[in-house]
C-alpha positions in Angstrom: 15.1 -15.2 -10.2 13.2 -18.2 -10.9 10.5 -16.2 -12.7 11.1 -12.8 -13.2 7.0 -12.2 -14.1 6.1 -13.1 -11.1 6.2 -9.7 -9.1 5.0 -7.9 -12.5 1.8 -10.2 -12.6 1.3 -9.6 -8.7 1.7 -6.1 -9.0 -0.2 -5.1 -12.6 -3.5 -7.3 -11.0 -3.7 -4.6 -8.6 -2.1 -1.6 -10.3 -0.6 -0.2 -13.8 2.8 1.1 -13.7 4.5 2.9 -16.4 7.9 1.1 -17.6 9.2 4.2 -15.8 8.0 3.2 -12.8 8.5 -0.3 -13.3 12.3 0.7 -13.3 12.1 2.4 -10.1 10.5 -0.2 -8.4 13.5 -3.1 -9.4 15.9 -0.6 -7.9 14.1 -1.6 -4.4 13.9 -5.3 -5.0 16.0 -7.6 -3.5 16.8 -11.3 -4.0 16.8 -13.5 -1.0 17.9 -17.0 -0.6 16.7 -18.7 2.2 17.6 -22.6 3.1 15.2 -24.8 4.6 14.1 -23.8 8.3 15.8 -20.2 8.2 13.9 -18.1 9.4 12.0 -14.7 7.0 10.9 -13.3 10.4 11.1 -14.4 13.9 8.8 -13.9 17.1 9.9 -11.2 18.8 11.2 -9.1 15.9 9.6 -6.5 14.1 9.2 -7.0 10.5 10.5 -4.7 8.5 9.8 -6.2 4.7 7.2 -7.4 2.8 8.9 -10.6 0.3 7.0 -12.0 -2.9 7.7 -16.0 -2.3 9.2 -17.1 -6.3 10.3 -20.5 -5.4 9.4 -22.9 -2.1 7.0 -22.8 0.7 7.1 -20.5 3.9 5.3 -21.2 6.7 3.5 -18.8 9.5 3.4 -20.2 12.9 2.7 -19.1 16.5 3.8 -20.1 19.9 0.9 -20.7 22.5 1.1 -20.1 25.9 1.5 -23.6 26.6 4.6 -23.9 24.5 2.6 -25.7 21.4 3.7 -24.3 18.3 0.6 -23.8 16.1 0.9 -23.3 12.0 -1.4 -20.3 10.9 -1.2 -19.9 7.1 1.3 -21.1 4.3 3.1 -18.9 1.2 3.8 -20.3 -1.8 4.8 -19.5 -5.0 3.0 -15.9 -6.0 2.1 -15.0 -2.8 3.5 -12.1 -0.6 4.8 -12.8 3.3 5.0 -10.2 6.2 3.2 -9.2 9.0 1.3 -6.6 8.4 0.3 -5.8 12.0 3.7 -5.4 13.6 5.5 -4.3 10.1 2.6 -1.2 9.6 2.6 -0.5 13.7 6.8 -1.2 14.2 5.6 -3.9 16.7 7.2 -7.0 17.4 5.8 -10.0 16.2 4.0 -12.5 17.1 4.9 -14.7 14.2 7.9 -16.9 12.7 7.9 -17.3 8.6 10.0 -20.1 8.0 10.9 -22.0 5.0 9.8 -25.7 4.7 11.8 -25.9 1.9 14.6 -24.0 -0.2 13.1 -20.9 -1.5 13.4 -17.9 -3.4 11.9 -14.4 -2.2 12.0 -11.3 -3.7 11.9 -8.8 -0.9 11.2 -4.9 -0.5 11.9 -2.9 3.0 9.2 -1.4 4.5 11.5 2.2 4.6 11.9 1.5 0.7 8.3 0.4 0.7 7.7 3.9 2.0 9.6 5.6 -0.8 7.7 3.9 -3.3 4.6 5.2 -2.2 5.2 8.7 -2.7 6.9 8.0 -5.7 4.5 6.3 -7.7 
């Protein structure tokens, strides 16, 4: 990883952890690759993660009914990607999250996601 603060500074702005539980939590984590234009999530899917972006720029998109593809919001560096509506309801989405460039993600299932919240 890139910057291996990253998701410790994300996280301990909203929430302490104990190095305990900051142990637990990297044995959920994983490192994702993704080459320009492949896709986090596509239309149509359900998402099933949640990713904190550590290197490039994602891009959220939607297709009108026309066919137009409009862009809806950006992640960059420090900021988490998903979509919350159709990962928290198990509903496909409506959304594609694609990188504009190289990037780096650190990403967490939403099953593991699950774990973590009774957990900790």
């Amino acid at each position: 990883m890139n910057n291996p603060h990253l998701i410790r500074n994300s996280i301990e702005s909203i929430i302490s952890l104990s190095e305990e539980e900051w142990k637990l939590l990297d044995n959920y984590i994983s490192c994702k690759e993704l080459k320009k234009n492949d896709y986090f999530l596509k239309a149509g899917e359900v998402c099933n993660s949640i990713a904190l972006v550590c290197q490039g720029i994602l891009i959220y998109s939607k297709e009108l009914n026309n066919a137009d593809e409009i862009t809806t919001d950006f992640g960059i560096e420090g900021d988490w990607v998903t979509d919350n509506y159709s990962r928290l309801n198990d509903y496909p989405s409506l959304l594609n999250i694609k990188a504009l460039t190289d990037s780096q993600i650190l990403v967490i299932s939403q099953k593991d996601l699950s774990v973590l919240y009774d957990k900790i």
